[in-house]
C-alpha positions in Angstrom: 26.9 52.6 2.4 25.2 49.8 0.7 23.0 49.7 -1.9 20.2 47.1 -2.7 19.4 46.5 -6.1 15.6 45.3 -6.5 14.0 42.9 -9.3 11.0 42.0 -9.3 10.9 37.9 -10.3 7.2 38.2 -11.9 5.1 41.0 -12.3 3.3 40.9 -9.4 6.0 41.5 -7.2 7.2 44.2 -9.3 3.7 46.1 -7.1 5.8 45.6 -3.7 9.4 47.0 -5.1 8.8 50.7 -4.3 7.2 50.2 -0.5 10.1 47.4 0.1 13.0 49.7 -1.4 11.8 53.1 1.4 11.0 50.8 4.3 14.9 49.7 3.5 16.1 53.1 3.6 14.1 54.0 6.3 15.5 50.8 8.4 19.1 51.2 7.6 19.3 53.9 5.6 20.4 51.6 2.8 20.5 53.3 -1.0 17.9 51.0 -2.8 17.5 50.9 -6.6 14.5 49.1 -8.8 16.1 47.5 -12.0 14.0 48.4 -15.0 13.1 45.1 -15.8 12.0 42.0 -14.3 13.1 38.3 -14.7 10.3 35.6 -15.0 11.2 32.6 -12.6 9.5 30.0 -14.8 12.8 28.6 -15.6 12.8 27.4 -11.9 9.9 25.8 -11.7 9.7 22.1 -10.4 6.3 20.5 -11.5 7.0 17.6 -9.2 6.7 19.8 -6.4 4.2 22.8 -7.7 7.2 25.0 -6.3 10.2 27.0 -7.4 13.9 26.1 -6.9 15.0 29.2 -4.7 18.9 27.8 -5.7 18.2 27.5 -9.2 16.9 31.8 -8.9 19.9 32.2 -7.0 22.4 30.7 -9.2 20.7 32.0 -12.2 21.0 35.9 -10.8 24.8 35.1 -9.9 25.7 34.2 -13.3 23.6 36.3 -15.2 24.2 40.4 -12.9 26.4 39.2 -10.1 29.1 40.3 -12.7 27.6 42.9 -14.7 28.2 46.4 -14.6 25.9 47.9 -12.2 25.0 50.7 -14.7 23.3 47.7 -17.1 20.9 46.6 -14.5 19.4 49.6 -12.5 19.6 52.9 -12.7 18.8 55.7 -9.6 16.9 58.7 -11.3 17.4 59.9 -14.7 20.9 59.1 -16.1 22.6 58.4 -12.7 24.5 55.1 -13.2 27.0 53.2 -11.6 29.9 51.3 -13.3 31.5 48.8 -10.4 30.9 45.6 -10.3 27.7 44.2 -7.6 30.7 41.6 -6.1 33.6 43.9 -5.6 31.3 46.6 -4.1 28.8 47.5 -1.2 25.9 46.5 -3.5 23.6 43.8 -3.1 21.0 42.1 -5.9 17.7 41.2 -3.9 15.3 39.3 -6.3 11.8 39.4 -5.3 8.8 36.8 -6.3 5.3 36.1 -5.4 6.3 32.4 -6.3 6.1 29.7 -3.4 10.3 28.8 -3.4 11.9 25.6 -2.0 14.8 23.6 -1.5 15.3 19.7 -2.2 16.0 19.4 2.2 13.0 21.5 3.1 9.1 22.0 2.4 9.4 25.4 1.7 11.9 28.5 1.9 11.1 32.4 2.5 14.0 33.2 1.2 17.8 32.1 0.2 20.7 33.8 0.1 24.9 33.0 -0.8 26.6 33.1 2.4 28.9 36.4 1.3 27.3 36.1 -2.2 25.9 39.2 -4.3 22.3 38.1 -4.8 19.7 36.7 -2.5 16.0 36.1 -3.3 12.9 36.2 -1.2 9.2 35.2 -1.7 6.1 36.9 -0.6 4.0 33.7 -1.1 3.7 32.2 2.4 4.4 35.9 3.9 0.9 36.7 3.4 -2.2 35.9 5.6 -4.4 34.8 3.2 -1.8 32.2 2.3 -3.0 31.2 5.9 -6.9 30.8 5.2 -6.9 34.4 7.0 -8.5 37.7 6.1 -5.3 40.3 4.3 -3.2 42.1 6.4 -1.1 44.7 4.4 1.0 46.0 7.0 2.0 42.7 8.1 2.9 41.8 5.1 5.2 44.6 4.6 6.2 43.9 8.3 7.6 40.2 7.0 8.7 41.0 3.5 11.1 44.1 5.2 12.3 41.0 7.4 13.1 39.0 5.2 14.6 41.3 2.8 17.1 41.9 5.8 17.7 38.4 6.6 18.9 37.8 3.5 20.4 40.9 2.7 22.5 40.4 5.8 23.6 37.1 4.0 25.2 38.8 1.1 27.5 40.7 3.8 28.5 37.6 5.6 26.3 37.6 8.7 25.4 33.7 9.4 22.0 32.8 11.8 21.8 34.4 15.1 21.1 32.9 18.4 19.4 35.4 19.1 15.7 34.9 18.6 14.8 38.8 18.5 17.8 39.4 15.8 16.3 39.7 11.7 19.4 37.4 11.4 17.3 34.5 13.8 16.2 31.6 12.0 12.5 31.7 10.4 11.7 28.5 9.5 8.2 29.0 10.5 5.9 32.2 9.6 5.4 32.2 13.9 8.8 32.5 14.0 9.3 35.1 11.6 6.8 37.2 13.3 8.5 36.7 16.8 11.9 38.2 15.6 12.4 41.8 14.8 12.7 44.0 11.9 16.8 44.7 13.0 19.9 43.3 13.6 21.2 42.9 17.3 24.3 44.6 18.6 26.5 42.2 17.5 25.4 41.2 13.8 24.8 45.3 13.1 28.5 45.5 14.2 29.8 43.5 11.3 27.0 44.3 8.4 
């Protein structure tokens, strides 16, 4: 069974850890764990842009837990740790920001993961409605933060873009287009997660 390691990137996403980690389970049924402390993303920041360098989040959660013990970064109810490694094991690191994330080729990014990697991050910035000039929808936004948490999630085990467009492993390179495709996998990319 897998296991998803949440940290927040900021403290304000540190709020949607808990409702992210059960809508997880309740998905996949995927053991989800909040690391007990958070990382601050300013190191990423790129004042050229007013954004934050998903990659440089990325590579910085590779180096610094990809190889860690486990029982150093999160810990499942009192005194319940794990010792293997998050790269040679069903475990996956899933940073989580409020921070508006992009890459050098693109305007902005939801999310990025390591094709096969042990982290992935995704950002709740553009996932919300008001982000849109539009009134708040919380269920909508736990509607696109689930799917992005399991587009990128599905990443870390290998799965590449699906043609798919109803797939959480389609494309979203627009919020319409996140909102088109579903909160699972299809046939095919839930045989090989």
């Amino acid at each position: 069974m897998l296991t998803v390691e949440l940290m927040a990137l900021g403290q304000p996403a540190a709020a949607w850890l808990p409702g992210l980690a059960e809508a997880l389970r309740h998905a996949l049924g995927w053991r989800c764990v909040l690391a007990p402390d958070a990382l601050d993303p300013g190191f990423a920041y790129l004042p050229a842009r007013g954004q934050f360098s998903s990659s440089a989040i990325l590579q910085h959660l590779e180096e610094r837990y990809a190889l860690a013990p486990a029982s150093s970064l999160c810990q499942d109810g009192p005194g319940a740790t794990q010792v293997e490694t998050l790269r040679h094991s069903g475990r996956a690191l899933l940073g989580v920001t409020d921070v508006d994330l992009a890459l050098p080729i693109f305007t902005f990014v939801f999310g990025e993961a390591i094709d096969g990697g042990a982290c992935a991050v995704i950002s709740g910035h553009r996932l919300r409605q008001e982000f849109y000039g539009l009134p708040a929808d919380p269920a909508l936004f736990d509607q696109r933060l689930l799917k992005m948490a399991l587009h990128e999630v599905g990443h870390t085990r290998g799965l590449r873009h699906c043609a798919s467009w109803e797939c959480v492993m389609a494309t979203s390179y627009s919020i319409e287009r996140l909102d088109l495709k579903s909160a699972v996998f299809c046939p095919s990319c839930a045989s090989r997660i």
